[in-house]
N, C-alpha and C positions, 0 to 999 in steps of 0.2 A: 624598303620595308624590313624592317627586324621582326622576324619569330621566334618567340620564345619556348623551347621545347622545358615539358613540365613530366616529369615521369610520377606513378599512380602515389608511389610512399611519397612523395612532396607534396602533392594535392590533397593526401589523407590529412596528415602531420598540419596543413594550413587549415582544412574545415575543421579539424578538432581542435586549434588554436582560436578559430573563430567563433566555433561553441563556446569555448572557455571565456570570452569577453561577452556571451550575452549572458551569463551567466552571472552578470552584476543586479545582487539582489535590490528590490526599494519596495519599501512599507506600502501598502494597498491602502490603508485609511489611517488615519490622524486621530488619535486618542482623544474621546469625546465620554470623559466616565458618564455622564447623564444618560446619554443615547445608549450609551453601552451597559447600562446594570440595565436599564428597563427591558434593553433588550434579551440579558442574559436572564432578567425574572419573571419572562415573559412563557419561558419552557415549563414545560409540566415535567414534574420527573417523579417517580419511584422511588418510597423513602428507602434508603440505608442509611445504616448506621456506622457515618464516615467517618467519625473516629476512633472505630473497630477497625475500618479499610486500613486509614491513613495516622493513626495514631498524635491526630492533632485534630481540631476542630476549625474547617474551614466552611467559608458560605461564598468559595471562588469556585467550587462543584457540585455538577448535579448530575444525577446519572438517572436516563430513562432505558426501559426494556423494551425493544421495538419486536415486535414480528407481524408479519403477512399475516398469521395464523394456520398457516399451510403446512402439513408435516413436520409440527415444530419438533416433535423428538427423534427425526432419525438427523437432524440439520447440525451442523457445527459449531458451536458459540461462537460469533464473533464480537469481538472489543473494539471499539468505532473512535476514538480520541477528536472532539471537534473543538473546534477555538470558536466561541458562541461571539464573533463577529458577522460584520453583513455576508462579506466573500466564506467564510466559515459555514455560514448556515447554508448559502447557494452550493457548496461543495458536496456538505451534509447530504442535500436534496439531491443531487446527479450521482453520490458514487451509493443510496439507498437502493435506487433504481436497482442495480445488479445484486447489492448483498442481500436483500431483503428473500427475493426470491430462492437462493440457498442456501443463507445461514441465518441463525437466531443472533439476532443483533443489541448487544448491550451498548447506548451512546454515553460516554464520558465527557460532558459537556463542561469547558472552561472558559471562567470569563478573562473576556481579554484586558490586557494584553497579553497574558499566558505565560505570566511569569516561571510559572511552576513545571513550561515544556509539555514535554512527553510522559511526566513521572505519574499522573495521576492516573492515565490509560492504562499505562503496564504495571503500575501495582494492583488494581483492579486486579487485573486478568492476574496476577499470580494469587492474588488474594482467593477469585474465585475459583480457581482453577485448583489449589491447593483445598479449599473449602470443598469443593462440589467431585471434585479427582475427577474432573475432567479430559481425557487424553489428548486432545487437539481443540487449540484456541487459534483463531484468526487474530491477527492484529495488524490493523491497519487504521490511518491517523488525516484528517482532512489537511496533508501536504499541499503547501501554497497559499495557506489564510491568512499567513501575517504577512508574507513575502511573495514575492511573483518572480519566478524566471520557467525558465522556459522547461529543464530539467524535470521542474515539481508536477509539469503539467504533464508529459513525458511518463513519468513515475506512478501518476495516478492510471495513464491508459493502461503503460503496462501492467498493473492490477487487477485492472478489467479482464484482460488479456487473460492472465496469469491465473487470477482465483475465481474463475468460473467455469463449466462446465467447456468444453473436456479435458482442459490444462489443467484444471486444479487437482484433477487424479492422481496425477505425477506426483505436487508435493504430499499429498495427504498419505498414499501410499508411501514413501520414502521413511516417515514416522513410526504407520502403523506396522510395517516390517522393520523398525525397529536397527533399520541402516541409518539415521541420524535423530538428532533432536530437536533441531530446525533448521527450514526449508524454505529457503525464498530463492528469489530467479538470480539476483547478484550479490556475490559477497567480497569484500576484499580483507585476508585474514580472517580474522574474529568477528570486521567490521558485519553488523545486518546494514549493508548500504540501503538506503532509502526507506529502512523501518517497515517495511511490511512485509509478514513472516509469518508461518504457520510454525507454533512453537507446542511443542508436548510436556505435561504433567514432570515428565522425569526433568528438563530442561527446570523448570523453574520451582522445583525443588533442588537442585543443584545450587540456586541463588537462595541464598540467607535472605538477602533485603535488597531491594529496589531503591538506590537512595535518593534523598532530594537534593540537586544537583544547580550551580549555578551555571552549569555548562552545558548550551544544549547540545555539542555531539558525545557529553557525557550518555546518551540514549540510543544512540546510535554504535557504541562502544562498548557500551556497561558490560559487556563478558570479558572485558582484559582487565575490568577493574580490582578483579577478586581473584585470589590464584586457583581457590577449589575450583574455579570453573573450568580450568582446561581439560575436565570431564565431557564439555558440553560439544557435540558433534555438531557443526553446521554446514549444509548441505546449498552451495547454487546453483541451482539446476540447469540454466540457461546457459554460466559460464562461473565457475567455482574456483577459478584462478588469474581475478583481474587483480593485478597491480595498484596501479591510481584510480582514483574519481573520474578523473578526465577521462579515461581509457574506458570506466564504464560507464559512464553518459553517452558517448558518442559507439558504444554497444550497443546501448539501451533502443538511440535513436536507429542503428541502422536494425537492428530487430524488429522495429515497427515498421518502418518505412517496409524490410523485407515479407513481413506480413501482410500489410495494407496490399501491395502488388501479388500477393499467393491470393486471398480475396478477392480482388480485381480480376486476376485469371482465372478463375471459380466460377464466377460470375460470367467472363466471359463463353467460358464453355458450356454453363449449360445453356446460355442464349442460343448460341450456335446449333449446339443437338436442337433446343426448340424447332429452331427454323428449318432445320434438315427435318423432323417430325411435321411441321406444318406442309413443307414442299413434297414431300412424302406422299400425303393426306391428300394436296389438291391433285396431284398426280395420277390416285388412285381414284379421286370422286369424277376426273375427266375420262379417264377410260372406261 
């Protein structure tokens, strides 16, 4: 019998090799413009005035104002970017769940196939943001509508994770004192890796213009596109000096996975006091 002895940096270097091959993207649905305009003219949305935003006249966006109605003025603006497909709107609907409940949510609805990226989301939010001097905008974008790997899915829990009660204090705080200008969990460089980012008033006034790009990691980049910008501070909270992509996906993953077991342990303990409390209890009702 041969054994193969496997020491821990070979077995790391192989799973993160083996992320990196599922990581091959494929289109979730098949360009059907019928199904897809009825479906995209199917949204109610809030008039603006999109060639004030966008400085062109398009009928490939609609932007609705969603909130709970719950403490809408002490809540945060957030800019929601959804690709107004099937898996787009299912996305919409599960990551509402969380933002609705603490932030004031603007949706920037694009019909697919979404040519235009990311650019219609984030010119919004500097639009409004500059408009309204908003200090802290949320931005985050329904990751994984056109494409599917495993990553995007990955990306959105961390979000969850990350921009809600009690992690999202970290980044908001980070802004409001004024120690950067935006704040998301991974950054590599300049890179906002995976586009969701709590970004401040000063940050995108720093940006002249949000351009329209045939590139989508042109959006994922756009701060090395311009040199004024090496003003702009950005902040990863989780881990502020990853290298490659691969190095922060397979971050990203053991973050959660090491979460999900802090939970699990959580969970475990207070089961346990329970039943130390109940055994307790019947101990004392027999004496």
């Amino acid at each position: 019998m041969i054994i193969f002895s496997l020491d821990n940096k070979f077995i790391i270097y192989l799973f993160i090799f083996c992320l990196a091959l599922s990581n091959k993207t494929i289109v979730t649905n098949k360009f059907n413009s019928t199904y897809y305009d009825l479906l995209f003219n199917s949204i109610e949305y809030d008039y603006y005035n999109l060639s004030m935003i966008y400085n062109f006249s398009s009928n490939s966006i609609k932007i609705k104002h969603k909130s709970n109605g719950k403490n809408i003025i002490n809540k945060i603006v957030c800019i929601f970017g959804v690709l107004a497909n099937e898996k787009g709107l299912e996305i919409e609907k599960s990551m509402l769940q969380w933002l609705l409940p603490e932030y004031d949510v603007y949706c920037i609805y694009q019909k697919y196939p979404g040519k235009l990226f990311e650019y219609p989301a984030l010119r919004f939010a500097q639009w409004i943001s500059n408009i309204l001097k908003i200090p802290i905008i949320l931005y985050v974008h329904t990751k994984g509508a056109f494409k599917k790997a495993i990553f995007q899915e990955n990306a959105r829990a961390l979000w969850k994770l990350e921009f809600t009660k009690p992690r999202n204090f970290i980044y908001i705080q980070l802004i409001k004192n004024n120690e950067t200008d935006i704040s998301l969990p991974f950054r590599i460089g300049m890179t906002t890796l995976y586009n969701g980012m709590f970004i401040s008033n000063r940050a995108f006034n720093l940006i002249n213009t949000i351009d329209k790009s045939k590139n989508r990691y042109y959006y994922e980049k756009f701060f090395m596109f311009n040199k004024t910008l090496e003003k702009v501070r950005i902040k990863g909270v989780i881990n502020d000096s990853i290298v490659k992509n691969i190095h922060t996906h397979y971050e990203c993953y053991k973050y959660l996975q090491n979460n999900k077991k802090s939970e699990q342990k959580k969970k475990f303990i207070i089961i346990y006091l329970i039943l130390i409390l109940i055994v307790y209890y019947i101990k004392i009702r027999i004496k």
